[in-house]
C-alpha positions as CSV (number, residue, x, y, z in Angstrom):
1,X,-60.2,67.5,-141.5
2,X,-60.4,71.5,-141.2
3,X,-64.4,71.2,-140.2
4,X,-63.9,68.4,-138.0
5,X,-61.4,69.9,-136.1
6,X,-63.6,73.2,-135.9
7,X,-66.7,70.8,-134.8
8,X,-64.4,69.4,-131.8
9,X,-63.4,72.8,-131.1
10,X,-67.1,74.0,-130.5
11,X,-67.9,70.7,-129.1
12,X,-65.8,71.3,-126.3
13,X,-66.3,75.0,-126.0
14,X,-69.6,74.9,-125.8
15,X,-72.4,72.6,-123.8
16,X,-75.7,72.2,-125.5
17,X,-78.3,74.5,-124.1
18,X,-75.6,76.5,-122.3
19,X,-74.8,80.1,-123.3
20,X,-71.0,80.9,-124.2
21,X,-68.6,79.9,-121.3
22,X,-66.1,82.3,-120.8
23,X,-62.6,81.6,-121.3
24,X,-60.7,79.1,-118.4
25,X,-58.4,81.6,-116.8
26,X,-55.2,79.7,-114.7
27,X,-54.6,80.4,-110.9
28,X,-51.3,80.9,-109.8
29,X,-49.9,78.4,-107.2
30,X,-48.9,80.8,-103.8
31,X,-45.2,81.6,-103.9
32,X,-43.6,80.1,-100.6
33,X,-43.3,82.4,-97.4
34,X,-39.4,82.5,-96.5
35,X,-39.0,83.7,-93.3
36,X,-36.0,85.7,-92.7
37,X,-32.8,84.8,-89.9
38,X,-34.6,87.8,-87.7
39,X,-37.8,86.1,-88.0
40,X,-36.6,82.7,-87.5
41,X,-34.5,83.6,-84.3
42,X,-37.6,85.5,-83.0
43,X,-39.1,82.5,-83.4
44,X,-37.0,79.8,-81.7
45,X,-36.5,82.3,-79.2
46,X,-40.2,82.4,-78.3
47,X,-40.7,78.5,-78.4
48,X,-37.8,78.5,-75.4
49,X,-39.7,81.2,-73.6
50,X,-42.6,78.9,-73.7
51,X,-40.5,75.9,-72.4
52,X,-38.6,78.0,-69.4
53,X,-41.9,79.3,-68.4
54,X,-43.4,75.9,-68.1
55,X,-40.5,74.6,-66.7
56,X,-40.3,77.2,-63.9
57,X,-43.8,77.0,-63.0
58,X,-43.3,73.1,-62.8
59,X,-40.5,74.2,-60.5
60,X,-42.9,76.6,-58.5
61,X,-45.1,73.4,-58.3
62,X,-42.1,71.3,-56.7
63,X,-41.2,74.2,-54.7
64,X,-44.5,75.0,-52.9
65,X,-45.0,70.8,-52.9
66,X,-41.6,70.7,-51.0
67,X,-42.1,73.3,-48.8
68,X,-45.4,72.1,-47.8
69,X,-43.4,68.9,-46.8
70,X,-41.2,70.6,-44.9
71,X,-43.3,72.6,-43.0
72,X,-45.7,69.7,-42.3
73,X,-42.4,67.6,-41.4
74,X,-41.6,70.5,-38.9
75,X,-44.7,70.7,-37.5
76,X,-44.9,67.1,-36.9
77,X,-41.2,67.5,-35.0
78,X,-42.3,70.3,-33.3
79,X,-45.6,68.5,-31.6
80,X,-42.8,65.4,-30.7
81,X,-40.3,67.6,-29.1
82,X,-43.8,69.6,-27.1
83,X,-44.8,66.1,-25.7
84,X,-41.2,65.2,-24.7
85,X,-41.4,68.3,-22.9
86,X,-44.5,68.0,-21.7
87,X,-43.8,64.4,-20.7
88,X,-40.4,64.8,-18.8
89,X,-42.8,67.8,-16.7
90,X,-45.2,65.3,-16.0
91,X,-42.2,62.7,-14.7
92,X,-40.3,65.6,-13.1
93,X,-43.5,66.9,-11.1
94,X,-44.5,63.3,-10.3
95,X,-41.0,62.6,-8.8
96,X,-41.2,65.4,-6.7
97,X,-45.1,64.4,-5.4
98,X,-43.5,61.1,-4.8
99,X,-40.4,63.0,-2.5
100,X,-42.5,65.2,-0.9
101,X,-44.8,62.2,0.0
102,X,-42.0,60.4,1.3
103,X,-41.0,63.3,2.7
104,X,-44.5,63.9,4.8
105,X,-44.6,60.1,5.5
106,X,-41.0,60.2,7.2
107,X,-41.9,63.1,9.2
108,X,-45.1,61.7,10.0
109,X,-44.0,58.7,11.1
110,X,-40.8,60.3,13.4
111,X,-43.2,62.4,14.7
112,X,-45.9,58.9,15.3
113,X,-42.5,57.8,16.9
114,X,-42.0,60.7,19.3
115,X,-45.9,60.4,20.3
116,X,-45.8,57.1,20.8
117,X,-45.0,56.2,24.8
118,X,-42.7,53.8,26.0
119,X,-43.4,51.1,27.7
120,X,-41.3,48.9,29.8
121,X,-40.8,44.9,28.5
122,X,-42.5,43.4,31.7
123,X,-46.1,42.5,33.3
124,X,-46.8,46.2,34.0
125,X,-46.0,47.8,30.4
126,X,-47.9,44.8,28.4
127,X,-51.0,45.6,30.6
128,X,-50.4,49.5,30.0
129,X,-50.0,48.8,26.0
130,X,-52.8,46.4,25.5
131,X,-54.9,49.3,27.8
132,X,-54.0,52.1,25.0
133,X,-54.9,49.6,22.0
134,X,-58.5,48.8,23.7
135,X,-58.8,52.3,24.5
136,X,-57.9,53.0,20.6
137,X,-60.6,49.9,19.5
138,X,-63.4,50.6,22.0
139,X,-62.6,47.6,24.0
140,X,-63.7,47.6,27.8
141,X,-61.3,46.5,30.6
142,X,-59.0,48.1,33.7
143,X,-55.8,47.5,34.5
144,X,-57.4,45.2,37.8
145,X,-59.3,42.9,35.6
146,X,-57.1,42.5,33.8
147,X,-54.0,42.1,36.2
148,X,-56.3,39.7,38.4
149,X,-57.0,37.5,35.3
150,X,-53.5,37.3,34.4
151,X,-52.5,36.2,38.0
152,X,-55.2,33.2,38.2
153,X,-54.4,32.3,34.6
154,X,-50.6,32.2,34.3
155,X,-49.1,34.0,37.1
156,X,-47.4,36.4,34.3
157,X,-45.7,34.2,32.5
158,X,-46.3,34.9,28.7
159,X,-45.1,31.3,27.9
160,X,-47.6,29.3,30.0
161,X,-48.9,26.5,28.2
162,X,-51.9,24.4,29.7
163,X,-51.0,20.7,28.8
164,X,-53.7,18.9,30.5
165,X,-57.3,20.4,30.5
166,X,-60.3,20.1,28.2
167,X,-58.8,22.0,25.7
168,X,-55.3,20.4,25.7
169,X,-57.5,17.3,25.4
170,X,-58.5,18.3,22.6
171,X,-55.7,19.1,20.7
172,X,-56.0,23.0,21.4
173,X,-54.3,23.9,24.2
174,X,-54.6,27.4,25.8
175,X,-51.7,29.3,26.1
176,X,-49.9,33.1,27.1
177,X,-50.5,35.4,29.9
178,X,-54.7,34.6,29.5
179,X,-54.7,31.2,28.6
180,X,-56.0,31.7,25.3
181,X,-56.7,28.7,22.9
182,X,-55.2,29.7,18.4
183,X,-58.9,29.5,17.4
184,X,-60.4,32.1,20.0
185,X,-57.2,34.2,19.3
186,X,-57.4,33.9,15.3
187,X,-61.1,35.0,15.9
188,X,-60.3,37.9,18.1
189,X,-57.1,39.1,17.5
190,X,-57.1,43.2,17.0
191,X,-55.0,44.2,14.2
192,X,-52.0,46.1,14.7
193,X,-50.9,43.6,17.4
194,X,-48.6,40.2,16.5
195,X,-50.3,37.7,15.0
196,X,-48.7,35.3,18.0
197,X,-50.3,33.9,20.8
198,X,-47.2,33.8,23.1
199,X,-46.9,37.9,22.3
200,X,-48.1,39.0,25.8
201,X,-49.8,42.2,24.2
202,X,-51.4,40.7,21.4
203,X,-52.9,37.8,23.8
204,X,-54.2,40.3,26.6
205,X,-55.9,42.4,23.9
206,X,-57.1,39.3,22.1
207,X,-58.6,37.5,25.3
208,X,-60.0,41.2,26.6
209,X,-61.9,41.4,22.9
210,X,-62.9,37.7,23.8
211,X,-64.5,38.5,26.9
212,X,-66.3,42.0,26.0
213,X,-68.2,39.9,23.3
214,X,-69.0,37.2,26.0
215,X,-69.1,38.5,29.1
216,X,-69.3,42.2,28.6
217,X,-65.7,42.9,30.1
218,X,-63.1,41.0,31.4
219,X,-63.8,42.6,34.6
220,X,-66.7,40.6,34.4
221,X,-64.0,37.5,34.5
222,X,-63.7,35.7,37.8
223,X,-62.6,32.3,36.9
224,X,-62.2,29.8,33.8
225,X,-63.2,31.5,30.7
């Protein structure tokens, strides 16, 4: 039993071939590090330095998003309130073109009023006011032709109404101080007179227009026209 146990004992000591191994040495396990209160303070208080730092610089980020916000937000309200102001200019100096306008227009026509002569509601002051309204359009004619017309046609009435020649045959009777029939008047009225044939005016200028494109003048007018 004694050699048997030595041959185990150099069995496992030795490999065959191998020189001697040298003796298996242990190694100690390392001892756990205990940290001390100081250490362990320092250490949590680090770890919250870490979290407040990223906490405030998430705030920073807030902040400067925030105030970007703002600033675009009173930017924005600053351009509105500019083109309200810039609008109620606009209507403000448009009302006042339109016064002043009115204002020129008024005067204008008070002054068109003051200008204008008078003329007297009978034969005499029709012929005078159709005269200045040919005179205006570049219509020929005297007060003669025209007064001798008027006398031969309806003895100055402006309300003469032929009821019983050619035209009134018809269906288009002539009528008014020349005897002028609605489609020779609707062709030859002058604007700026009444669009009536029984307006004494509007029917000696009409009838004078007539006979300048017919007869050259209504001097030129001696009888039935």
């Amino acid at each position: 039993m004694a050699a048997a146990t030595g041959a185990a004992t150099l069995a496992l000591g030795f490999a065959p071939g191998d020189e001697a191994a040298p003796a298996a040495r242990s190694v100690p396990a390392p001892a756990p590090v205990k940290l001390s209160a100081q250490d362990t303070g320092a250490s949590l208080q680090a770890g919250s330095l870490r979290e407040q730092s990223a906490s405030a610089y998430q705030q920073a980020q807030q902040d400067a998003i925030e105030a970007e916000r703002r600033a675009a937000a009173e930017e924005m309200a600053q351009e509105k309130r500019e083109a309200r102001r810039q609008a109620e200019a606009e209507r403000r100096a448009a009302r006042e073109r339109a016064e002043k306008q009115r204002a020129a227009s008024r005067s204008a026509a008070r002054e068109r009023q003051q200008a204008a002569p008078s003329y007297p509601d009978n034969l005499d002051g029709w012929i005078r006011e159709a005269l200045a309204i040919m005179k205006r359009e570049g219509i020929p004619g005297t007060y003669e032709g025209i007064h001798r017309n008027i006398m031969r046609e309806s003895s100055g009435n402006p309300r003469a109404i032929n009821t019983w020649d050619i035209n009134a045959r018809n269906g288009v009777p002539s009528k008014g101080l020349l005897q002028v029939i609605q489609p020779t008047f609707d062709a030859y009225h002058v604007e700026g007179t009444a669009y009536d044939l029984y307006d004494p005016v509007a029917n000696i200028v009409a009838a004078c227009n007539y006979a300048a494109d017919r007869y050259g003048s209504i001097d030129n007018v001696n009888g039935p026209y």
